[in-house]
N, C-alpha and C positions, 0 to 999 in steps of 0.2 A: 167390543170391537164393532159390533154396529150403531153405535152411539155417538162414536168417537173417533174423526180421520186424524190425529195426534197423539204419539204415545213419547214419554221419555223413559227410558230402560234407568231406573237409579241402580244403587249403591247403598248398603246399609250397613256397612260393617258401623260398630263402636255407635249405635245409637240405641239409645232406652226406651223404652217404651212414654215416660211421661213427654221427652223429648218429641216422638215419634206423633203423640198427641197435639203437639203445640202445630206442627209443621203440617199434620192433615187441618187443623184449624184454619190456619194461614190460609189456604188453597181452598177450604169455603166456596164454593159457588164458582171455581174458575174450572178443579180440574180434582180429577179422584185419585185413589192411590189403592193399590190392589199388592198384595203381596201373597205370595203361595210356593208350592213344593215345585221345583222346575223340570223333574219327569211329571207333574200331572200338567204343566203351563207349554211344555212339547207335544203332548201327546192331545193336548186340545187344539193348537197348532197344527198339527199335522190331518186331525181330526175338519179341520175346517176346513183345509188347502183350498176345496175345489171354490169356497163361498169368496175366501181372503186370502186368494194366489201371494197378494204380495208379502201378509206376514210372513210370511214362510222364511223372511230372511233374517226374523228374529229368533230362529230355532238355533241357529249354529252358536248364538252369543248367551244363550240361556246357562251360565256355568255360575255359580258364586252365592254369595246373599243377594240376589239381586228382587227388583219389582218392577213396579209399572204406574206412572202416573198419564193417565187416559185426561186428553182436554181436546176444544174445540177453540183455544184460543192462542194468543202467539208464544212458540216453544219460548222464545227466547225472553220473555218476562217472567215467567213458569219458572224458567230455569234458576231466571235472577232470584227468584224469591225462594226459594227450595236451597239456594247455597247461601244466602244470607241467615237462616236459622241452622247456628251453630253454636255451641256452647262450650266451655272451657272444661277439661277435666285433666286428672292427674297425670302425669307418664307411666304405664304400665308395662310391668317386667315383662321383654320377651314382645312386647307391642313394635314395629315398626314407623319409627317419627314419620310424619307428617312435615314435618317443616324442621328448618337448624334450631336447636336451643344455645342462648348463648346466655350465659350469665354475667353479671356488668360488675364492673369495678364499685368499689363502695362496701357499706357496712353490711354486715348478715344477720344481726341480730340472735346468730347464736354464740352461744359463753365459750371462755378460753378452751374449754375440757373438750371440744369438740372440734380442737386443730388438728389433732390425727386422723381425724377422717378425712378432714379436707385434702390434707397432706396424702394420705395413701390415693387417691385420684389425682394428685400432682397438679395439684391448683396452690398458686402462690398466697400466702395470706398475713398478715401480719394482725397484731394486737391492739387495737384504740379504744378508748375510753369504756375498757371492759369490755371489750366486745372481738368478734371478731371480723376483718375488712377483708376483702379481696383486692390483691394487690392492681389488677387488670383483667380486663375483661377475656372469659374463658370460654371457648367453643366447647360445650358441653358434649351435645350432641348433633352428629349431622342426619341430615332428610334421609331415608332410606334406611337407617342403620339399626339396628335390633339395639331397646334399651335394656342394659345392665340393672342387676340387682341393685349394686351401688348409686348407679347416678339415678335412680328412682327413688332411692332411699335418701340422698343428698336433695333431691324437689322437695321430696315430701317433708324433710328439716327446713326449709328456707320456706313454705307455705307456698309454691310455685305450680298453676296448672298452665302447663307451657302450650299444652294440644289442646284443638278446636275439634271436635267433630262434628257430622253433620251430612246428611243424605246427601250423596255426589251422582250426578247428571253423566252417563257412560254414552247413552245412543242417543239418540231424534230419530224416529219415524215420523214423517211429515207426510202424511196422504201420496204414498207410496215410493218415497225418498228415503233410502237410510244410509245416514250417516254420524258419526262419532260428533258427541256433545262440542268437540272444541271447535267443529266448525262454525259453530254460534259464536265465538268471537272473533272474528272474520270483519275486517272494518273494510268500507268501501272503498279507502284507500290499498286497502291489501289486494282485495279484488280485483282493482285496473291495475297495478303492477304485475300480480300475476298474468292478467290477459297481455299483456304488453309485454310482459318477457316470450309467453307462447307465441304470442306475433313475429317474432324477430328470429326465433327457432325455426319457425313452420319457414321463415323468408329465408333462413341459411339453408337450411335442408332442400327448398326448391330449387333454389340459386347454387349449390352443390350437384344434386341431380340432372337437372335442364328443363325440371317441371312445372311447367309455369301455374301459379297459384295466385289470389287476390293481394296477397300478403307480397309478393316477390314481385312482380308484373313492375310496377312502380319501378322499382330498383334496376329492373331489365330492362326500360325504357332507357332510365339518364342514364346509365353507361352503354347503349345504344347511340345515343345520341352524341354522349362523348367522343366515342370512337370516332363517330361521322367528322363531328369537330376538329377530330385530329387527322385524319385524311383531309380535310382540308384545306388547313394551314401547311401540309407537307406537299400539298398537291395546287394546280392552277384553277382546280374547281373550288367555287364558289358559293353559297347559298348565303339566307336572310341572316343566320344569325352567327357568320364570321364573316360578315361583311366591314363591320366595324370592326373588327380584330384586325383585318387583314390589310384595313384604310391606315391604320398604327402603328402596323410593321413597316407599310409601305414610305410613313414621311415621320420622319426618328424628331423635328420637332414637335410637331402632335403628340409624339409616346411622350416623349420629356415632358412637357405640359400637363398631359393624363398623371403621369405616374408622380408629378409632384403635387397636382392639385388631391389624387388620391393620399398621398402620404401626409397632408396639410399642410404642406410650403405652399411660397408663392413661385410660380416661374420666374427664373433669371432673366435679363435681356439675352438675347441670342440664340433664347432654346435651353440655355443653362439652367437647371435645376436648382432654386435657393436654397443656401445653407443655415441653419441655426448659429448662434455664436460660438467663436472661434477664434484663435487667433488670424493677424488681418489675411497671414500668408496662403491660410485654409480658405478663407473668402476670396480672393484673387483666384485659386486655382482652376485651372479650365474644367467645364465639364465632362464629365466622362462620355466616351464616346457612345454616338446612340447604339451600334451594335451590340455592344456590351452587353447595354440594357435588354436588346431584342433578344437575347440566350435566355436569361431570367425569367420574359413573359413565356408563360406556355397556360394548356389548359387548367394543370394542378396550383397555379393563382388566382387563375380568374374561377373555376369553378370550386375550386377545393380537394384536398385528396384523393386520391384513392378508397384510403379507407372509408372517407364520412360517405362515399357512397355506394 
């Protein structure tokens, strides 16, 4: 503990000892590994408090086979290399899979005499060239689910070690940071969508309240300003920036013009708005009247919804 500002809290269930040897080898010179009884790893814990206030917060998680790999260098390569040394073993009666086992269509290599077994677990199989096939591929077993005497017994006739185990990464203690191993895979892209959805949170919650915050302010400005926009366009006041709005309303060939050069036509003679092709009778027809048009304009065209802001 005083050696060491990095601990990762492992995992040991289903590892061996030669196993266990390989994986302190690996770690050589990066990071050490300590395993002990977890009332004598509390009671040193507690023992220390006053020296290492912040372990203290590994006392509460001390329950299981658990250990400690002590480093001063980055968790998260540590980690990588501690879950890469894993090895295959059999499925064990009564053990809890680790992952789905699925067995794949195709030959089994055991003899006819051995289609009642298959047959009693209700897997489809037929007879080829002396042998026995599996007709499609069969969800043996799922993640989570305690293996049967059968389907252990059924591995161990087809020579299948379907589980990997291997020391598994539970906490990071990071120089007085603890949290759960999975926050190490956390990609930089995860990180800004999470700050960015908390942004938008913290901006409804202020903008709900009436509390103005960094995150909301923004927001409470342009629909500030909108409002002002829409006073006035309804009113005979005036400022910079419906000055141009209001020069639009006021001479309907100018809108006609704007609103066709915004939609990508060319202006008709006379203020008339051009049409795309058509019959010629749709080309002849007069333009619509500029009032019409002046309903349509309002602030939610030229600025945009409501919602988007």
């Amino acid at each position: 503990m005083r050696d060491y500002k990095k601990i990762l809290i492992i995992g040991a269930d289903n590892v061996g000892s030669s196993h266990f040897q390989r994986i302190r080898s690996s770690l050589r010179n990066q990071a050490v590994i300590l395993m002990g009884k977890n009332t004598v790893v509390r009671k040193i814990l507690r023992q220390n408090e006053k020296e290492f206030p912040q372990h203290a917060q590994l006392i509460a998680k001390m329950y299981g086979n658990l250990g400690f790999v002590f480093t001063n260098g980055d968790v998260a390569e540590i980690r990588k290399k501690i879950l890469e040394n894993k090895v295959g073993a059999p499925a064990r009666i009564g053990a809890f899979a680790p992952c789905d086992v699925i067995l794949p269509a195709g030959p089994t290599g055991l003899d006819p005499g051995q289609t009642s077994f298959l047959q009693a677990l209700n897997i489809p199989t037929m007879i080829v060239k002396g042998q026995i096939e599996i007709k499609s591929d069969v969800d043996l077993i799922r993640e989570g689910q305690k293996v049967t005497p059968s389907q252990a017994a059924l591995l161990v006739k087809l020579d299948l070690r379907p589980f990997k185990y291997g020391l598994t990464v539970k906490y990071v203690y990071d120089e007085g940071a603890f949290f759960e191993a999975k926050v190490l895979d956390l990609t930089q892209e995860d990180l800004l969508c999470n700050f960015q959805r908390a942004v938008k949170n913290i901006a409804a919650i202020s903008l709900s309240v009436g509390y103005p915050t960094i995150a909301s302010i923004p927001h409470s400005i342009s629909s500030a300003y909108r409002n002002i926009m829409y006073l006035s366009l309804a009113t005979s006041y005036t400022f910079k920036g419906t000055e141009e709005i209001k020069a639009l309303l006021d001479d309907p060939e100018a809108l006609a013009k704007a609103m066709a050069a915004a939609s990508g036509g060319g202006a008709a003679p006379g203020g008339a708005v051009a049409r795309g092709g058509g019959d010629d009778d749709e080309d002849d027809a007069p333009a619509a009247p500029a009032e019409e048009e002046e309903e349509d304009l309002g602030a939610g065209g030229l600025f945009g919804d409501d919602e988007e802001w």
